[in-house]
N, C-alpha and C positions, 0 to 999 in steps of 0.2 A: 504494500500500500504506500503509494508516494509520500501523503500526508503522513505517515508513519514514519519515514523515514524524515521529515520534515522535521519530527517532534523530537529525534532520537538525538541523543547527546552523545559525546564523541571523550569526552573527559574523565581521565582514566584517575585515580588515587588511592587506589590498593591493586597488591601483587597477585589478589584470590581472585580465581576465577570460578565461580560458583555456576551451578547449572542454572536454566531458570526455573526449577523446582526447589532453590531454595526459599523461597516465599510463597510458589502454587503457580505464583506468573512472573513477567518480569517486568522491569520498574519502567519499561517503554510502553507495555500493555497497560499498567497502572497510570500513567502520566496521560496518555492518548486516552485510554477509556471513559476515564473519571471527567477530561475535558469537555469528552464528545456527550456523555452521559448526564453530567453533573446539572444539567440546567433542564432535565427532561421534562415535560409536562407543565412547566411554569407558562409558556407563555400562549397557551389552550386551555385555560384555568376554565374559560366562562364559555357557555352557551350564547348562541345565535343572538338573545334577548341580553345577554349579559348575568346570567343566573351562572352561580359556580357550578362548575361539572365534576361529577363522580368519578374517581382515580381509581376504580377498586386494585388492591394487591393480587399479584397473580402468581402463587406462590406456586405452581409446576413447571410454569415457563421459568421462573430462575434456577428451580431444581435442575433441569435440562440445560440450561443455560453451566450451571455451575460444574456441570459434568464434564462438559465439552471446554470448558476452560482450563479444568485440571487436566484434561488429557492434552491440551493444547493452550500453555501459558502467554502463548504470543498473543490468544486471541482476543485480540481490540473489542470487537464488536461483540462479543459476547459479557465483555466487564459494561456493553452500553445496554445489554439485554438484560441484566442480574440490574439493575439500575432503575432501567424503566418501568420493570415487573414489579417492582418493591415501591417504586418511590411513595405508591400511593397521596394522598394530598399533602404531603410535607412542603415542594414548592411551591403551593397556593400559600402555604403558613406561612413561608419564608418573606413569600411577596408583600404579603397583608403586614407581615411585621416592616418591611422597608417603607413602605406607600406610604405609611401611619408615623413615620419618623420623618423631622424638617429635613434633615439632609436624603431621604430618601424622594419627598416631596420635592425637594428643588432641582435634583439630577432629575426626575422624569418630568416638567416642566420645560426644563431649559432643553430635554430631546437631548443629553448628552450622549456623547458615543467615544468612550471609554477606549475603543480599538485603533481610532485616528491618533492619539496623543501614545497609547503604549508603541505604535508601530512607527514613531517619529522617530528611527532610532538617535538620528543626527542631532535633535535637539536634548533628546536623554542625557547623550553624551555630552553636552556643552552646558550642563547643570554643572554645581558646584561640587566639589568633590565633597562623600562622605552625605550627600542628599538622595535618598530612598529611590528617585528617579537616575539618577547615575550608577549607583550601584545595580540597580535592574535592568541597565542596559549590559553593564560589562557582564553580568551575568547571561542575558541573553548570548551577548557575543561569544562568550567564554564556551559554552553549550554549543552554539551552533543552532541556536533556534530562533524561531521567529514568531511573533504574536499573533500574524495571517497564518500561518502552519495549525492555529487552534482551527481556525474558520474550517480551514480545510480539511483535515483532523473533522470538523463537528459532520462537513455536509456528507464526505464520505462513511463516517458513521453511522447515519439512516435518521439525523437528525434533520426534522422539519421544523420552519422557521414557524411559531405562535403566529392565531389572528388574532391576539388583543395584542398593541402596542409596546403598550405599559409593562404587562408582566414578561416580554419577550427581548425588552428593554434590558429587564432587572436579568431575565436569565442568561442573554450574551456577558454580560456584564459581572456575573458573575463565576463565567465559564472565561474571558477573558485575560481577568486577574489573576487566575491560577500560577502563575509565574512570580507575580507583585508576591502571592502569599510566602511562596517559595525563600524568597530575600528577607522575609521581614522574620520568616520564621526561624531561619538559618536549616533547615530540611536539604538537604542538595538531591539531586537524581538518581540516587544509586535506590539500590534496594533497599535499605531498613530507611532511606530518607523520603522514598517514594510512600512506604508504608507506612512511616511516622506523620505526613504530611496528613496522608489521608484518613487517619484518627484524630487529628486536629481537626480538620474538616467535619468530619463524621461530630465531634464533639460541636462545632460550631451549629450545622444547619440541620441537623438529626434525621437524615434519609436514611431510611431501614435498608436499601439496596446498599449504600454506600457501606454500612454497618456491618452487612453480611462481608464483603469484601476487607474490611481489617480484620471482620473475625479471623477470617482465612487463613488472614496473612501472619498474624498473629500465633496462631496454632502451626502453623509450619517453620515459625520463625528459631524454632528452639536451636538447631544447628546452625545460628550465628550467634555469637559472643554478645551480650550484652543490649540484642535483639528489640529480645520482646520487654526487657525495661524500656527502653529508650520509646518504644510503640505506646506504652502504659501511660509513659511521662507529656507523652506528647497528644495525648487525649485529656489528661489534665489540665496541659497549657489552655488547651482548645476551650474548659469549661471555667478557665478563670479567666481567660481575656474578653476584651471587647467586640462586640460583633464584628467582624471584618465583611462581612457583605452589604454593612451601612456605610463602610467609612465611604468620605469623600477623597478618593483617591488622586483626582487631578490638582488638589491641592497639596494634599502630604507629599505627592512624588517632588514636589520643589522643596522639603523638609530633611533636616539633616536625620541621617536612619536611626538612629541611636533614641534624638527627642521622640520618633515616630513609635519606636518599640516601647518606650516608658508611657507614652500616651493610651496606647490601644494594651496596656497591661501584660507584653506579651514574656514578661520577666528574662533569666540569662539564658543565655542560647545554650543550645543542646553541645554536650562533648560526646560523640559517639566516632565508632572509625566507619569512614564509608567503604561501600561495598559495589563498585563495577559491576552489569551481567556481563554474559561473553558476549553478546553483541554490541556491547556498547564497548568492550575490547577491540573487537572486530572491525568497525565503522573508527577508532582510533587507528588501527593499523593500517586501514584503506586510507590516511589521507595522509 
């Protein structure tokens, strides 16, 4: 998948080369899944009239879903199946909690779009060093990613754009950020950062799809060192800091990252040793 390759990071910082069965998948299926996935159902919240519509949970299709993941950890679209089956109405909660907040009211007023400002790389970089927007480009660059690589990443995932505005608004928007969360969290791309990231997540927006997926990851994690602490601690962070899918982003990326971390509560960064899959060795060695 192009898009997949798009998302794939190329930055290597341990000697292990684990299979990708050391977590069930690996941290490119985790990062692309959860992108493509993450904003599912938000922005089809309401009926024709405007009346919220029924999500029911469809708990045999992620069964199936979960099956075919474990036998196949690369599979993307399958972490967007286990996703969508689950999410049931948790992104209509999420929305109604942004709507209902000034700073959420003023971003869907002013029609902002989140993906023009993160995909500026040029002005990222000509921020002042040591500001939340500088740091998330050299990260960007560092990886070899790109914030359009989500878009595309989401449409070849089987994700359909919402017909309400507003909540389809909030859902790019907060499938967008997923990299911003990455810098602010200190989470890097490897496998226990992929999985730590998305129990902060899981802790933040509480999707039972998402939930099923750190279980996972969690329970398989035992054969890395200091794993499934670092996974435990990082679902803590997630239910003591401040909502990150309300902040107002286009303002903190011009904030030096440090003030930005003590603001949104997100306490001291994670000491964990990262953890490469072998594709993300591989796509290292290819350049």
């Amino acid at each position: 998948m192009e898009a997949l390759a798009t998302r794939e990071s190329t930055k290597n910082t341990s000697d292990e080369s684990p299979s990708s069965g050391a977590l069930f998948l690996t941290p490119e299926a985790i990062d692309t899944g959860i992108d493509t996935g993450i904003d599912t159902g938000i922005g089809t919240a309401v009926d024709s009239v405007g009346r919220p519509k029924r999500n029911p949970i469809r708990p045999l299709a992620a069964w199936r879903a979960l099956r075919k993941l474990i036998a196949d950890p690369d599979g993307t679209d399958q972490v967007f199946v286990i996703i969508d089956a689950l999410s049931g109405n948790s992104g209509e909660r999420q929305f109604r909690r942004f709507a209902a907040s000034p700073t959420g009211r003023r971003i869907l007023s002013e029609e902002r779009d989140i993906l023009a400002r993160l995909g500026d790389r040029e002005a990222l970089h000509a921020l002042d060093e040591g500001t939340l927007g500088k740091a998330y480009a050299n990260f960007m660059t560092d990886e070899q990613i790109s914030a359009d690589g989500l878009v595309e990443a989401s449409v070849d995932g089987g994700r359909v754009v919402g017909d309400d505005p507003d909540r389809t608004r909030f859902g790019v928007r907060l499938r967008d950020t997923h990299d911003v969360w990455h810098v602010l969290t200190g989470y890097s791309r490897d496998l226990v950062g992929e999985a730590s990231l998305l129990a902060f997540t899981f802790a933040q927006i509480r999707n039972p799809g998402v939930g099923l997926i750190v279980a996972m990851a969690y329970l398989k994690a035992g054969n890395l060192p200091g794993a499934r602490q670092t996974i435990r601690r990082a679902y803590g962070r997630g239910r003591r800091a401040a909502w990150l899918p309300g902040a107002d982003w286009e303002t903190l990326l011009g904030r030096p990252l440090d003030d930005v971390r003590v603001e949104l509560g997100l306490g001291a960064l994670p000491e964990y040793a990262e953890v490469r899959s072998a594709a993300g060795e591989i796509a290292l060695r290819s350049n």
